[in-house]
MIVEX-356414 format. One record per residue (C-alpha): x negated, y, z. Coordinates in nm, 3 decimals. Layout:
BEGIN
((X; Y; Z)) ...
# end
This chain:
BEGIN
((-6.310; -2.131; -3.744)) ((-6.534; -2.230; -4.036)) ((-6.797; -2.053; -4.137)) ((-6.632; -1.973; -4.519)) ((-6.378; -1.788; -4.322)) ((-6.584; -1.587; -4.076)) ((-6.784; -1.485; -4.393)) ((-6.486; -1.392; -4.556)) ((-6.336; -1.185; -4.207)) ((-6.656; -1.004; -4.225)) ((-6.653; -0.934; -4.610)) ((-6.328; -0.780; -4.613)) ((-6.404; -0.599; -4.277)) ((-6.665; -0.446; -4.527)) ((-6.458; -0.376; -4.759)) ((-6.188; -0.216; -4.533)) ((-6.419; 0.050; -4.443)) ((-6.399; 0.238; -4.744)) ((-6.012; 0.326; -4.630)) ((-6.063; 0.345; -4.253)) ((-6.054; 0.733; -4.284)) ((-5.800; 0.799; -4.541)) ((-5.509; 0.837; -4.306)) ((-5.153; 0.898; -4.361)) ((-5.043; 0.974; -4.692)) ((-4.960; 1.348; -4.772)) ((-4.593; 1.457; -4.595)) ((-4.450; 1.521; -4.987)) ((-4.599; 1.172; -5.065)) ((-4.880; 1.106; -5.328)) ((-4.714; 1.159; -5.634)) ((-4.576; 1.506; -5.589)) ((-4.936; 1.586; -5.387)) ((-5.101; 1.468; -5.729)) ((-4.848; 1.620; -5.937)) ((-4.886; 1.979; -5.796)) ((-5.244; 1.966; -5.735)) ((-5.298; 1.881; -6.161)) ((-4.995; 2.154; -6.236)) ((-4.774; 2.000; -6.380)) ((-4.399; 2.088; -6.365)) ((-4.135; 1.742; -6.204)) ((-3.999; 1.805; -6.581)) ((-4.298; 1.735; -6.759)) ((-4.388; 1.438; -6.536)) ((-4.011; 1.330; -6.589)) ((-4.112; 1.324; -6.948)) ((-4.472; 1.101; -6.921)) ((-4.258; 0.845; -6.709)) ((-3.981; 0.823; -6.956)) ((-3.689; 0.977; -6.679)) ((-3.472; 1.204; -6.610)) ((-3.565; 1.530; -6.375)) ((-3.327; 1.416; -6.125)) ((-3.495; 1.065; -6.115)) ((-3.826; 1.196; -6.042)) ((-3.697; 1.408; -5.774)) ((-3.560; 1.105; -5.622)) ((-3.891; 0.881; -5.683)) ((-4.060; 1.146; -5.508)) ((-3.811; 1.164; -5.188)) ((-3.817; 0.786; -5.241)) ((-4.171; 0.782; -5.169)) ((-4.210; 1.015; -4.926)) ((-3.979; 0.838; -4.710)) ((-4.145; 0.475; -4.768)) ((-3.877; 0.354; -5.016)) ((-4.008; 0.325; -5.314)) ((-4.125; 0.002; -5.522)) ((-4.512; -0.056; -5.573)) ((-4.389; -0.103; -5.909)) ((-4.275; 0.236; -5.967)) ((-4.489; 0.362; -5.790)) ((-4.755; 0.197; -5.982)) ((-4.596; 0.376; -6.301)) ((-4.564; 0.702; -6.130)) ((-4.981; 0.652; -6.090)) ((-5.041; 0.572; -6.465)) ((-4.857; 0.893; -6.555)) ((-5.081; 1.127; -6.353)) ((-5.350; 0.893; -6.454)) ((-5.425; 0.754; -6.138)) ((-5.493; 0.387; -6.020)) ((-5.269; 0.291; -5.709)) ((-5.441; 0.152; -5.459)) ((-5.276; -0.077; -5.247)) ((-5.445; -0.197; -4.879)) ((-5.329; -0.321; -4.567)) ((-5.596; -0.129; -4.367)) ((-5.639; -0.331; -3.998)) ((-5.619; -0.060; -3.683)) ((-5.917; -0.226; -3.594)) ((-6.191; -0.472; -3.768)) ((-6.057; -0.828; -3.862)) ((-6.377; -0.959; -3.667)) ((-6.263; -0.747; -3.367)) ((-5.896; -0.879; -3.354)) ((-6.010; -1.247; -3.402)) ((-6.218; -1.181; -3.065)) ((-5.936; -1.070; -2.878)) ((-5.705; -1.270; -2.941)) ((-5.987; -1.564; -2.888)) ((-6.049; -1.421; -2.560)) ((-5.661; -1.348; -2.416)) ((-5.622; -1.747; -2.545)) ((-5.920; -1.871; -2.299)) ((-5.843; -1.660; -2.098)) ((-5.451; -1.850; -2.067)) ((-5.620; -2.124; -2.086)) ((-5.872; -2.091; -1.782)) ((-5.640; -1.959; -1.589)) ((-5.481; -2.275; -1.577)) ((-5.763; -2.496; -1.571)) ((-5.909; -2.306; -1.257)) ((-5.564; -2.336; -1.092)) ((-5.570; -2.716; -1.084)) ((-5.923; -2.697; -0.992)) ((-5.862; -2.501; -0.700)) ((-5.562; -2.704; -0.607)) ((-5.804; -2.991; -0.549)) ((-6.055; -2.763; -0.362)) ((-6.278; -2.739; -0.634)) ((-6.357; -2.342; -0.635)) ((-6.574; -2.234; -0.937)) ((-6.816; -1.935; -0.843)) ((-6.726; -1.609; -1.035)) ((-7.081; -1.608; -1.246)) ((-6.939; -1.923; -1.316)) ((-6.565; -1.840; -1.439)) ((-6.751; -1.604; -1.689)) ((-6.973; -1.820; -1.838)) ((-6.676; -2.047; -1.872)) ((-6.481; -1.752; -2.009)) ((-6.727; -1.703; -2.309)) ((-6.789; -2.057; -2.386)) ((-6.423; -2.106; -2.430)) ((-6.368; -1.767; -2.602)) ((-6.629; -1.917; -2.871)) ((-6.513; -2.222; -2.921)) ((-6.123; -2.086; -2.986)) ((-6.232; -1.857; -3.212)) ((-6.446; -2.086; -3.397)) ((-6.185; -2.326; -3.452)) ((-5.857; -2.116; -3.493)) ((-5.570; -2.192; -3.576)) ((-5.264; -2.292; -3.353)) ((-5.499; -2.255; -3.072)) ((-5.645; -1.909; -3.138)) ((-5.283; -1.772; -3.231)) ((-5.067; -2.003; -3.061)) 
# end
Protein backbone atom coordinates (compact mmCIF):
# COMPACT_ATOMS: atom_id res chain seq x y z
CA UNK A 1 0.00 0.00 0.00
CA UNK A 2 1.60 3.43 -0.43
CA UNK A 3 2.94 5.18 2.07
CA UNK A 4 0.18 8.37 1.70
CA UNK A 5 -2.28 5.77 2.68
CA UNK A 6 -0.63 4.03 5.61
CA UNK A 7 -0.10 7.66 6.90
CA UNK A 8 -3.52 8.36 6.42
CA UNK A 9 -4.75 4.61 8.18
CA UNK A 10 -2.71 5.73 11.04
CA UNK A 11 -4.02 9.41 11.19
CA UNK A 12 -7.50 8.52 11.37
CA UNK A 13 -6.67 5.54 13.73
CA UNK A 14 -5.64 8.71 15.82
CA UNK A 15 -8.35 10.34 15.38
CA UNK A 16 -10.77 7.41 16.11
CA UNK A 17 -9.56 7.26 19.53
CA UNK A 18 -11.27 10.09 20.80
CA UNK A 19 -14.73 7.90 20.28
CA UNK A 20 -13.37 4.44 21.12
CA UNK A 21 -15.09 4.75 24.61
CA UNK A 22 -18.25 6.49 23.93
CA UNK A 23 -20.35 3.40 23.47
CA UNK A 24 -23.86 2.91 22.61
CA UNK A 25 -26.00 5.76 22.48
CA UNK A 26 -28.44 6.33 25.49
CA UNK A 27 -31.63 3.59 25.32
CA UNK A 28 -34.16 6.94 24.88
CA UNK A 29 -31.67 8.07 22.14
CA UNK A 30 -29.61 11.40 22.27
CA UNK A 31 -32.08 13.85 21.75
CA UNK A 32 -34.56 13.07 24.47
CA UNK A 33 -31.20 12.17 26.82
CA UNK A 34 -30.16 15.92 25.93
CA UNK A 35 -33.53 17.19 26.11
CA UNK A 36 -34.27 16.00 29.71
CA UNK A 37 -30.91 16.45 31.03
CA UNK A 38 -31.20 20.67 29.93
CA UNK A 39 -35.15 20.54 31.19
CA UNK A 40 -36.85 21.26 28.76
CA UNK A 41 -40.47 20.05 28.16
CA UNK A 42 -40.98 17.71 24.19
CA UNK A 43 -43.41 20.93 23.78
CA UNK A 44 -40.96 23.49 24.04
CA UNK A 45 -38.41 21.58 21.94
CA UNK A 46 -41.43 20.99 19.46
CA UNK A 47 -41.46 24.72 19.33
CA UNK A 48 -37.33 25.47 18.69
CA UNK A 49 -37.64 22.80 15.80
CA UNK A 50 -40.63 24.36 14.24
CA UNK A 51 -43.09 20.88 14.89
CA UNK A 52 -45.72 19.62 16.24
CA UNK A 53 -45.60 17.67 19.87
CA UNK A 54 -46.58 14.58 18.24
CA UNK A 55 -43.67 14.93 15.66
CA UNK A 56 -41.10 15.20 18.21
CA UNK A 57 -42.39 12.29 20.00
CA UNK A 58 -41.99 10.41 16.89
CA UNK A 59 -38.34 11.92 16.02
CA UNK A 60 -37.45 10.76 19.31
CA UNK A 61 -38.88 6.98 18.93
CA UNK A 62 -37.45 7.46 15.42
CA UNK A 63 -34.14 7.79 16.81
CA UNK A 64 -34.10 5.61 19.41
CA UNK A 65 -34.86 2.85 17.18
CA UNK A 66 -32.10 3.84 14.41
CA UNK A 67 -34.62 5.43 11.97
CA UNK A 68 -34.13 8.66 11.83
CA UNK A 69 -32.35 10.96 9.05
CA UNK A 70 -28.85 12.55 9.92
CA UNK A 71 -30.62 15.40 8.60
CA UNK A 72 -33.13 15.67 11.20
CA UNK A 73 -31.29 14.61 13.40
CA UNK A 74 -28.79 17.20 12.65
CA UNK A 75 -31.74 19.81 13.29
CA UNK A 76 -32.87 18.12 16.37
CA UNK A 77 -28.90 18.93 17.54
CA UNK A 78 -29.03 22.69 16.57
CA UNK A 79 -32.16 23.05 18.70
CA UNK A 80 -30.60 21.80 21.95
CA UNK A 81 -27.57 23.51 20.70
CA UNK A 82 -25.53 20.69 20.10
CA UNK A 83 -23.15 19.71 17.14
CA UNK A 84 -23.94 16.08 15.80
CA UNK A 85 -21.22 14.17 15.49
CA UNK A 86 -21.20 11.64 13.03
CA UNK A 87 -18.28 8.58 13.03
CA UNK A 88 -17.99 5.25 11.84
CA UNK A 89 -15.89 4.12 14.87
CA UNK A 90 -13.75 0.69 13.64
CA UNK A 91 -14.19 -2.35 16.44
CA UNK A 92 -10.67 -2.36 16.16
CA UNK A 93 -7.73 0.07 14.73
CA UNK A 94 -7.73 0.54 10.84
CA UNK A 95 -3.89 -0.42 11.09
CA UNK A 96 -4.95 -3.59 12.98
CA UNK A 97 -7.62 -4.79 10.39
CA UNK A 98 -5.28 -4.05 7.39
CA UNK A 99 -2.83 -6.66 9.20
CA UNK A 100 -5.27 -9.25 9.39
CA UNK A 101 -6.67 -9.34 6.60
CA UNK A 102 -2.88 -9.07 5.05
CA UNK A 103 -2.05 -12.01 7.00
CA UNK A 104 -5.38 -14.50 6.38
CA UNK A 105 -4.46 -13.42 2.41
CA UNK A 106 -0.70 -14.93 2.71
CA UNK A 107 -1.71 -17.05 4.61
CA UNK A 108 -4.31 -18.50 1.42
CA UNK A 109 -1.78 -17.86 -0.48
CA UNK A 110 1.10 -20.05 1.16
CA UNK A 111 -0.97 -22.55 1.73
CA UNK A 112 -1.07 -23.16 -1.75
CA UNK A 113 2.31 -22.43 -2.71
CA UNK A 114 3.64 -24.99 -0.02
CA UNK A 115 1.16 -27.57 -1.40
CA UNK A 116 2.75 -27.67 -4.84
CA UNK A 117 6.02 -27.53 -3.21
CA UNK A 118 5.46 -30.48 -1.29
CA UNK A 119 3.88 -32.26 -4.17
CA UNK A 120 7.29 -32.14 -5.81
CA UNK A 121 9.09 -33.19 -2.53
CA UNK A 122 10.24 -29.94 -1.81
CA UNK A 123 9.35 -29.65 2.13
CA UNK A 124 10.04 -26.12 3.57
CA UNK A 125 11.22 -26.30 7.34
CA UNK A 126 8.62 -24.68 9.75
CA UNK A 127 11.20 -21.63 10.84
CA UNK A 128 11.02 -21.40 7.32
CA UNK A 129 7.08 -21.30 6.52
CA UNK A 130 7.12 -18.34 9.07
CA UNK A 131 9.55 -16.30 7.74
CA UNK A 132 7.76 -16.86 4.50
CA UNK A 133 4.51 -16.07 6.29
CA UNK A 134 5.70 -12.49 7.29
CA UNK A 135 7.45 -11.62 4.19
CA UNK A 136 4.31 -12.25 2.29
CA UNK A 137 2.03 -10.73 4.98
CA UNK A 138 4.23 -7.42 4.26
CA UNK A 139 4.29 -7.30 0.96
CA UNK A 140 0.14 -7.80 0.65
CA UNK A 141 -0.39 -5.29 2.88
CA UNK A 142 1.92 -2.92 1.36
CA UNK A 143 0.43 -3.18 -1.90
CA UNK A 144 -3.39 -3.71 -1.27
CA UNK A 145 -5.83 -3.76 -3.16
CA UNK A 146 -7.54 -6.78 -4.95
CA UNK A 147 -4.88 -8.79 -3.37
CA UNK A 148 -5.16 -7.70 0.27
CA UNK A 149 -9.13 -7.84 0.03
CA UNK A 150 -9.66 -10.11 -2.68
Amino acid sequence: MKAAQTLARRRLDERLKTFAGLGAPPPMGWVRAIRDALGLTGAQLARRLGIRPASLSELEKNEAKGAITLATLKRAAEALDCTLVYALVPNQSLERTVEEAARAAAQKELVAALHTMELEAQGVRAVDKREMLEALTADIAKAGGKRLWG
